[in-house]
N, C-alpha and C positions, 0 to 999 in steps of 0.2 A: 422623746424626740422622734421626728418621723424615721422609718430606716429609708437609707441609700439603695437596701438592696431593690435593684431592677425589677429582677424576676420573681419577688414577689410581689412590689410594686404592681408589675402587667398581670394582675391575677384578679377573676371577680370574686366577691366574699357578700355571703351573705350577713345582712345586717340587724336587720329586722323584720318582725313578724308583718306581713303587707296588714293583715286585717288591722291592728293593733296603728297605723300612721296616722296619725291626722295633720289637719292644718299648724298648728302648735308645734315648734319644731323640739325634735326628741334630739340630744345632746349624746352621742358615744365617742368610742376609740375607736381608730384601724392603723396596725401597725404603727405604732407607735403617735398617730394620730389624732387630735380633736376632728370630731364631722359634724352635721348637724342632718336632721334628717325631715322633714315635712311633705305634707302635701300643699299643691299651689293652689287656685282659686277654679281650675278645670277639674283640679283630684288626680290632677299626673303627680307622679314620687320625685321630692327633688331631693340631692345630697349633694353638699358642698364643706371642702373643709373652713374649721375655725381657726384664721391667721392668730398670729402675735397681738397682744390688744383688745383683741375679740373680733377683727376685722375678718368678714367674708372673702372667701376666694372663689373665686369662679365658680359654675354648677359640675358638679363633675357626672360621669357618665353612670347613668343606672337605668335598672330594670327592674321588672316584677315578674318573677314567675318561682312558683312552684310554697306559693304561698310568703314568699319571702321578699325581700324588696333585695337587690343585690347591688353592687357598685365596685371601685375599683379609683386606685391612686394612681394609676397610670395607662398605658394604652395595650390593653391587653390585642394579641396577636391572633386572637382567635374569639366565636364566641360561645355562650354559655353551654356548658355539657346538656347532650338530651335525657330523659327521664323518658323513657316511652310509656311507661303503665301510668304517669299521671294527664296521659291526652285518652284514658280506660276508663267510660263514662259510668259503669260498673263497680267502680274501687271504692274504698274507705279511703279518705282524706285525714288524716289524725295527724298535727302537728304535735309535740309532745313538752312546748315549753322550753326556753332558754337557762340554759346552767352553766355561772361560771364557775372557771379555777384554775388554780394557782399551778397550771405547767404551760409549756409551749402544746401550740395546737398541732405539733407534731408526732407529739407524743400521743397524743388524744386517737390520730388516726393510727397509731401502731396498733394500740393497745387491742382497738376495735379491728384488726384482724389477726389479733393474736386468739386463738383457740386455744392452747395449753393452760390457759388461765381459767379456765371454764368450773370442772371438778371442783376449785380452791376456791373460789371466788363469787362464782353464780351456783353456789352449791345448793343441789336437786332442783335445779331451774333451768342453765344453759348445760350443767354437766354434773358427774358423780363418781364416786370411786366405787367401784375399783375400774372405772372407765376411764380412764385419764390419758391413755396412747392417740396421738396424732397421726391418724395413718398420713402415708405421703397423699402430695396432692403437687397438683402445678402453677407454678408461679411463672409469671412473664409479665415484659413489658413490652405494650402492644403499638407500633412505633407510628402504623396510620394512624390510629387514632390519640395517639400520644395519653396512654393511663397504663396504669398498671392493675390485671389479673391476676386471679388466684383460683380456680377451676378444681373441680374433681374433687373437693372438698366434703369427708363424712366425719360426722362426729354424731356420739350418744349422748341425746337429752334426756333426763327426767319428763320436761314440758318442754313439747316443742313451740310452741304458741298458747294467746290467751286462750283459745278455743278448748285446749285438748289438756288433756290431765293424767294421758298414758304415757311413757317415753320410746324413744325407737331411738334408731339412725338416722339422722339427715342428712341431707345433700344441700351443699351451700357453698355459694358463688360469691367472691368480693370482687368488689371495683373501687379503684380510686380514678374517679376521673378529674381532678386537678388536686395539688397539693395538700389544699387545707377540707378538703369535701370525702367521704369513704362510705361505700355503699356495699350494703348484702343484699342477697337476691335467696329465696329458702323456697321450695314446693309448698304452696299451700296445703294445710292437711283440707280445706272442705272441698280444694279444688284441685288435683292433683296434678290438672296438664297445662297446668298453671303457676307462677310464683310471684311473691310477695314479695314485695318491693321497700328495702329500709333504708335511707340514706341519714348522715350528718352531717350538719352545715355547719362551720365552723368560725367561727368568728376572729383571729389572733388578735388580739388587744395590744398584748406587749411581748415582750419574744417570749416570756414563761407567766403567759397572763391572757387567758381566753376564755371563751362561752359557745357553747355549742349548744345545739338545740338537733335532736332526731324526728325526722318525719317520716310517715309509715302511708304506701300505700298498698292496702291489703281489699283479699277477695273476703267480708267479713261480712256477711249479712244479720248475726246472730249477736257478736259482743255490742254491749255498750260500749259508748267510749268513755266512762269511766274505767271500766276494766282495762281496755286496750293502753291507756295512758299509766293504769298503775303495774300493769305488769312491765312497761317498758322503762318508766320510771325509776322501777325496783332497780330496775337491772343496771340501769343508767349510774344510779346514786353510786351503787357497789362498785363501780368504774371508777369512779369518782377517786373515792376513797386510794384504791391504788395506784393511779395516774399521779397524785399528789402528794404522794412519797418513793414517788421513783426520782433518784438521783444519778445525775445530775435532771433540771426539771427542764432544761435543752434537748434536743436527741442531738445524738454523736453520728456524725457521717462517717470517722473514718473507719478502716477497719481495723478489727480488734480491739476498736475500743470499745465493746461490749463481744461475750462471746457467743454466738448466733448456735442454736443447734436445729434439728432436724424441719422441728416445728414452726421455726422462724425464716422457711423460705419468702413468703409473703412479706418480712420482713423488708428483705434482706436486700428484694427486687425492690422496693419501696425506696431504702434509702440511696441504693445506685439511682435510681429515677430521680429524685430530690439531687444529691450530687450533681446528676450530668446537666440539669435544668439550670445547676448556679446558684437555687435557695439557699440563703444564712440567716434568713430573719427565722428564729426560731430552734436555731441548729447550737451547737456548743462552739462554732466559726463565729458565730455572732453577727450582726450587723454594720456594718464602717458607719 
């Protein structure tokens, strides 16, 4: 059933891969909704949801950018976050594929700025022991632009990227700029006054039932995109795996209902941000 809540309602959500739409209209969920997705007889993107019956409702509001075709249940209050490195006529374009699963897409964005997880989980890839300390970093929520930072960020990889096969310390920048979207930002190793650009689009299905899909826009003149796709893949999958058995598979706003430590400042900003916005589609408050 569609959710009530508003404010995730006025949110845009990516839905599908733009390349991938044709005229034949492609049949998904949003938020607890039937859509249907096509292109018209010009090759503009249409989405419209699927009433009671099978009856059409009106076209609803979308766009195309950043590879994806995006849309929205309701009247969102602002519009779509900008992506500067993808108008960087220089960059890799690597969309990486849509994967669903079985938690809220709330979860999904935690997970993806959780660093402590690295050692245990992306082990000799994103991280390794006896490396496992989070030094401090900064979390805020940035209130002109309405997202949430996480700045100053070092951690030790094995691999920092597909390119490289030594490990070091990196320096790494998260962004959430709307709810269900969460973006890093990492120095290039072939470019170093430079940084690569990784965002997730997220799809919420049902409040513990989503697909996301990673897109990468990197300074990459040397990988294949075989390679680019399977080292992110890797990583992706291993995500997977523990998003999917974290319980409850809601996130919990309030507090101490989980107990937050050093590492989980980026957290922590996150779900006050979710809270003050009014989001429940996805939370363990649930949807009316």
């Amino acid at each position: 059933m569609k959710t009530t809540d508003r404010a995730a309602l006025d949110e845009w959500y990516a839905v599908e891969t733009g390349a991938k739409l044709r005229k034949t209209p492609v049949k998904t969920r949003l938020l607890g909704q039937d859509i249907e997705l096509f292109r018209d007889k010009s090759g503009m993107p249409v989405a419209r949801e699927i009433l009671d019956h099978g009856a059409r409702g009106p076209s609803l509001l979308v766009q195309e950018r950043y590879g994806c075709l995006w849309t929205t249940l309701g009247r969102p209050n602002k519009g779509l976050f900008d992506i500067a490195e993808a108008a960087e006529p220089d960059r890799r374009f690597v969309p990486c594929g849509w994967v669903k699963m079985r938690a809220s897409g709330l979860r999904v964005v935690e997970n993806f700025l959780d660093m402590a997880h690295f050692p245990f989980v992306h082990t000799d890839i994103l991280g390794s022991e006896p490396h496992t300390e989070v030094p401090s970093y900064v979390s805020e929520i940035r209130r002109d632009v309405d997202e949430v930072w996480a700045t100053n960020c070092t951690f030790f990889q094995p691999r920092i990227a597909a390119t490289e096969s030594a490990g070091d310390f990196v320096h790494l920048t998260y962004r959430v700029p709307s709810p269900f979207v969460v973006m890093l930002y990492r120095v290039c190793p072939t470019a170093p006054d430079r940084l690569d650009a990784i965002a997730l689009f997220i799809q919420p299905i049902e409040e513990d039932l989503c697909r996301a899909q990673p897109v990468m826009y990197l300074v990459d003149g040397t990988s294949t995109d075989t390679a680019l796709l399977n080292f992110e893949q890797v990583i992706f999958l291993q995500d997977r795996i523990i998003v999917e058995n974290q319980r409850p598979l809601r996130l919990p706003l309030e507090p101490r209902t989980e107990i937050p430590t050093r590492a989980d400042s980026s957290s922590i900003a996150y779900r006050r941000w979710l809270k003050e916005k009014g989001i429940r589609f996805g939370t363990t408050a649930g949807a009316a």
